[in-house]
C-alpha positions in Angstrom: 7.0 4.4 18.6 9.1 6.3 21.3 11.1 9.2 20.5 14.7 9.6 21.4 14.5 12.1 24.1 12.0 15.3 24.9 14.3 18.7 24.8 13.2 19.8 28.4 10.6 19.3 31.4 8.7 22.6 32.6 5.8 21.9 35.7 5.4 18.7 35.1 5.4 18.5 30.9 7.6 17.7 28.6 8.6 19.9 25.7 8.4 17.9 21.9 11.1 19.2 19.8 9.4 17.3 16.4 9.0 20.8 15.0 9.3 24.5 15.4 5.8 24.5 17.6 7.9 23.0 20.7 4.8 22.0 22.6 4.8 21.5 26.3 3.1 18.5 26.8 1.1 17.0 30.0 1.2 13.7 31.2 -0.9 11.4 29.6 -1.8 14.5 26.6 -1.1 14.9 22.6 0.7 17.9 21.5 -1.0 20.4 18.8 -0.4 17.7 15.8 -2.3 15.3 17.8 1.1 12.8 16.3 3.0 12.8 19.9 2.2 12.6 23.4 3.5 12.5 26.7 3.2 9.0 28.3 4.8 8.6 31.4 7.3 11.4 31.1 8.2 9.6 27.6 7.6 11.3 24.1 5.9 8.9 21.9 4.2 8.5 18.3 0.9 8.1 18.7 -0.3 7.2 14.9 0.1 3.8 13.9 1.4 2.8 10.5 -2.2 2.3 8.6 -1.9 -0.7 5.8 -5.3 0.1 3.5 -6.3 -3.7 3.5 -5.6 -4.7 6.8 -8.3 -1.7 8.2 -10.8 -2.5 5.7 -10.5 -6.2 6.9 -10.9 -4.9 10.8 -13.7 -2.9 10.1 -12.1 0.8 9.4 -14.4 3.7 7.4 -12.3 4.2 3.9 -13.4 6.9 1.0 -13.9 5.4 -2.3 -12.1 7.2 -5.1 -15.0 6.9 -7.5 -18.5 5.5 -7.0 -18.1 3.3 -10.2 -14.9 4.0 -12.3 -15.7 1.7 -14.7 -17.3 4.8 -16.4 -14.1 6.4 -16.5 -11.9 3.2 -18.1 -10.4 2.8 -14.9 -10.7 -1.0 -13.2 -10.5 0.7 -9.7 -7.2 -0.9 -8.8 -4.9 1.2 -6.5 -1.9 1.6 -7.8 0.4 -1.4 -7.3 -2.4 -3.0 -5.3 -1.3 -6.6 -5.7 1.6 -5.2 -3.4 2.0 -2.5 -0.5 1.9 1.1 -2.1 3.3 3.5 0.6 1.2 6.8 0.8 2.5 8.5 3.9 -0.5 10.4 4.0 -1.1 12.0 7.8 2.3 11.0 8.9 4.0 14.1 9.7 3.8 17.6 12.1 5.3 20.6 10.7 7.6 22.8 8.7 10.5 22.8 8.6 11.8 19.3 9.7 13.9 19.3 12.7 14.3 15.4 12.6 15.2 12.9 10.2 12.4 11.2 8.4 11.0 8.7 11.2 10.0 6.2 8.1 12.0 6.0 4.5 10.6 3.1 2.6 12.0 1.8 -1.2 10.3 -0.2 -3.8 11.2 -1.5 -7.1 9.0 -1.1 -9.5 9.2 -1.9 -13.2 12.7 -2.0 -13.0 12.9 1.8 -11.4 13.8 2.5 -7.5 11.6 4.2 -5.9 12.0 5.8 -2.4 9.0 7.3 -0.3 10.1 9.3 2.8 7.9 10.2 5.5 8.5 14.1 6.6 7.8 15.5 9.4 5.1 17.8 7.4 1.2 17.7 8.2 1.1 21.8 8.8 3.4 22.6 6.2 1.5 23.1 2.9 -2.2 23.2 4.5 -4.4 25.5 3.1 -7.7 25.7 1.4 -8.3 27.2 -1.5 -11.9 28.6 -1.8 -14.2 29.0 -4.9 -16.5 31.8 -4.3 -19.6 31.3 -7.3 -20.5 35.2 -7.1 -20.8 37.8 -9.2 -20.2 40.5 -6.8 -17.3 42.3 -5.3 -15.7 40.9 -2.5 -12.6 42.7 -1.6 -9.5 43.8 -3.9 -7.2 40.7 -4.2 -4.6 40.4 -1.9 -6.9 41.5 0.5 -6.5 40.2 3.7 -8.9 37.5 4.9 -10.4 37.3 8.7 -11.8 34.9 10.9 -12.6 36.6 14.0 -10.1 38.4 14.8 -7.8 36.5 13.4 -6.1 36.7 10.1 -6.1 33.0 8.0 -5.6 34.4 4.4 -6.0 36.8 1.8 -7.9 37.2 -1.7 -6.5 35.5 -4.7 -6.8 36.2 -8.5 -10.7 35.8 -9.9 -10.8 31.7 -11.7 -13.7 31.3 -14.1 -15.5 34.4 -13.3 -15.3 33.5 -9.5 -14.2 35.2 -6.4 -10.9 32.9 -5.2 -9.6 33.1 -1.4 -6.6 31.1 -0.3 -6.5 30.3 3.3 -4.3 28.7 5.8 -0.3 28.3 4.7 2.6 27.3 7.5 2.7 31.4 7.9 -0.8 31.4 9.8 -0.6 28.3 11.0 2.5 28.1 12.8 4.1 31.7 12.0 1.7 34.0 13.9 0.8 33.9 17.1 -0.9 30.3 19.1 -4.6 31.9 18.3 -3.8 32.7 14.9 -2.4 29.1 14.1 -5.5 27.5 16.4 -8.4 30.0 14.8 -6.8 29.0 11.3 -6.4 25.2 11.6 -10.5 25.4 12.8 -11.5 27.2 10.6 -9.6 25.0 7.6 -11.3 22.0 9.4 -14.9 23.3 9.1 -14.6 24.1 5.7 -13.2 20.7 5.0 -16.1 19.3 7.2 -18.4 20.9 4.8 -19.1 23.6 8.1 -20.6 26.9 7.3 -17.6 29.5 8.1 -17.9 33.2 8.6 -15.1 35.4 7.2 -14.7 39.2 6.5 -12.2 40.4 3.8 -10.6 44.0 4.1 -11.9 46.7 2.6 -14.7 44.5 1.6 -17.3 42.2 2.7 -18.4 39.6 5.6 -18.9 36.6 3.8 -20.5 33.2 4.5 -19.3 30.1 2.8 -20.0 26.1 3.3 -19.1 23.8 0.7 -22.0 22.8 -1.4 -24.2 25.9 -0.5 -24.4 29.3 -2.0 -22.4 31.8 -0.4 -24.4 34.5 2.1 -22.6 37.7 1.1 -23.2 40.7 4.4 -26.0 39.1 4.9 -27.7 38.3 2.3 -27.6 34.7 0.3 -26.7 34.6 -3.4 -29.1 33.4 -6.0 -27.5 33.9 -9.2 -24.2 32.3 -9.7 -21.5 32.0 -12.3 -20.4 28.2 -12.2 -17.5 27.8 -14.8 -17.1 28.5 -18.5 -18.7 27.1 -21.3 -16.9 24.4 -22.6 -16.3 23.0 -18.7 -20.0 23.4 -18.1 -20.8 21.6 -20.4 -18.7 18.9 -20.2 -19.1 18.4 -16.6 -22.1 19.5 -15.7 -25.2 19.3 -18.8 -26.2 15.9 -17.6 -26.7 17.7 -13.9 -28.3 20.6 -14.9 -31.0 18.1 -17.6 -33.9 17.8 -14.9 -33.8 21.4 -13.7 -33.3 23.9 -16.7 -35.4 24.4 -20.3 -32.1 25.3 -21.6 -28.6 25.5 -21.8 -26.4 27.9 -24.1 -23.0 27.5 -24.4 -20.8 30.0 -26.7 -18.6 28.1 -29.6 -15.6 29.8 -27.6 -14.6 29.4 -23.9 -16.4 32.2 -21.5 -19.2 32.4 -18.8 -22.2 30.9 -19.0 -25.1 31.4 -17.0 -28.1 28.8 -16.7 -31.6 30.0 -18.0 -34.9 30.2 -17.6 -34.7 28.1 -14.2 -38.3 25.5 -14.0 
C-alpha cells in the first residue's frame, strides 16, 4: 500500500512522517517499525493484510492458543470463526498517531455494530513486565533499571512475594535518545525470545533473567524461589510439582508457600 507523500528528501532518503520517529529512509530500506519503506523514492506499507486461514492454508507457522482446550470447556473456535474476525494485531508504528487509521473495518454481530480501527500504534504501549521468583533484595522500587548504559525501566511494587520490573513504555522507546529506544526495543525482544538479558537496577543489583530459568542475581544463580501463594500454587501448579516433591503444604489462607523436601 503506498502512502500519500514522504515529508522531505535528505542525501538520497526519504523522511516517513507515520509517526513522531520521522525516519530517513534509503532506497530500497524499512524504517525503525520495519511497517514502511522506501521503494523507488515512494513511501510504501510493507505488511500485508494477514487473513488467519488463508496463511495456515499457504503454509504460514501460527501459535495455538491451547494445546487441547477441550480441558478447559472451550471447543477451540476463534471467535466468530465461521466469519472474518479483525485482530489488527502488528498493524501499526508509534505514539501518538499522526495519520488517520490506514484500515477501519465494521461488523455486525448479534445485532451490535462493531468497529475495529487499525492505529498507527506498535511502540506505543510495549513493555514487559518481569516476574523476578527471588527472595532477595533487588533495588528499592522505582528504582531505575539499566541495560548497558542505557536506561529501559524501573522497579515496580513486589507481586506474590516476587521482585516485579517493568520495562520498555513509548518514554524509552521513542522518548529518549535513538540508543535508548534501539537498546530497549532489543532488549524487550530477547526477553520475549526467551534470551537471557543482563540488567543492573540502581542502588542495587546486576541481575540475570531469561524466561523459564532461575534468575543469576550479581553473579550468582538462585536456588530457592518463592513461586505464588498458596491457593494459586495449588491450583495451578500441584499436578506439576507431583513427580518432583514428597510434599506440598499449602496454608487454609492466601500467602507464600515454599516447596519442600525437594527428591
Amino acid at each position: 500500500m503506498v502512502s500519500q507523500t514522504a515529508v522531505s528528501v535528505r542525501e538520497g532518503k526519504i523522511r516517513c512522517d507515520a509517526c513522531p520517529v520521522m525516519c530517513y529512509i534509503a532506497d530500497g530500506k524499512a524504517g525503525a517499525c520495519d511497517r514502511y519503506a522506501n521503494e523507488n523514492g515512494a513511501l510504501v506499507r510493507v505488511d500485508p493484510f494477514t487473513i488467519l486461514e488463508q496463511a495456515v492454508e499457504s503454509g504460514s507457522k501460527a501459535v495455538k492458543f491451547l494445546d487441547n482446550p477441550k480441558e478447559v470447556g472451550w471447543n477451540g473456535d476463534l471467535v466468530l470463526a465461521h466469519k472474518s474476525f479483525v485482530t489488527a494485531v502488528g498493524a501499526g508504528t508509534t505514539y501518538p498517531d499522526y495519520k488517520p487509521a490506514p484500515f477501519i473495518v465494521s461488523q455486525n454481530h448479534a445485532g451490535l455494530d462493531m468497529v475495529t480501527v487499525v492505529t498507527e500504534g506498535i511502540f506505543s504501549y510495549c513493555g514487559v513486565k518481569v516476574k523476578i521468583d527471588t527472595d532477595r533484595h533487588l533495588g528499592p522500587e522505582r528504582a531505575i533499571v539499566r541495560a548497558g548504559d542505557e536506561v529501559v525501566g524501573h522497579v515496580m511494587t513486589g507481586e506474590y512475594g516476587s521482585q516485579m520490573l517493568s520495562l520498555g513504555g513509548v518514554h524509552h522507546l521513542t522518548g529518549g535518545s535513538k540508543k535508548e529506544g534501539r537498546v530497549t526495543c532489543d532488549t524487550l525482544l530477547k526477553l520475549c525470545n526467551r534470551e537471557a538479558v543482563n540488567l543492573t537496577i540502581e542502588d542495587g543489583v546486576e541481575v540475570t533473567v531469561q524466561a523459564g530459568k532461575a534468575p543469576i542475581v550479581n553473579g550468582v544463580p538462585e536456588k530457592l524461589m518463592r513461586v505464588g501463594c498458596g491457593s494459586a500454587t495449588i491450583g495451578m501448579f500441584a499436578k506439576q510439582w507431583q513427580p518432583f516433591v514428597d510434599e506440598v503444604v499449602s496454608p487454609p489462607i492466601i500467602s507464600t508457600l515454599y516447596v519442600l523436601q525437594a527428591r
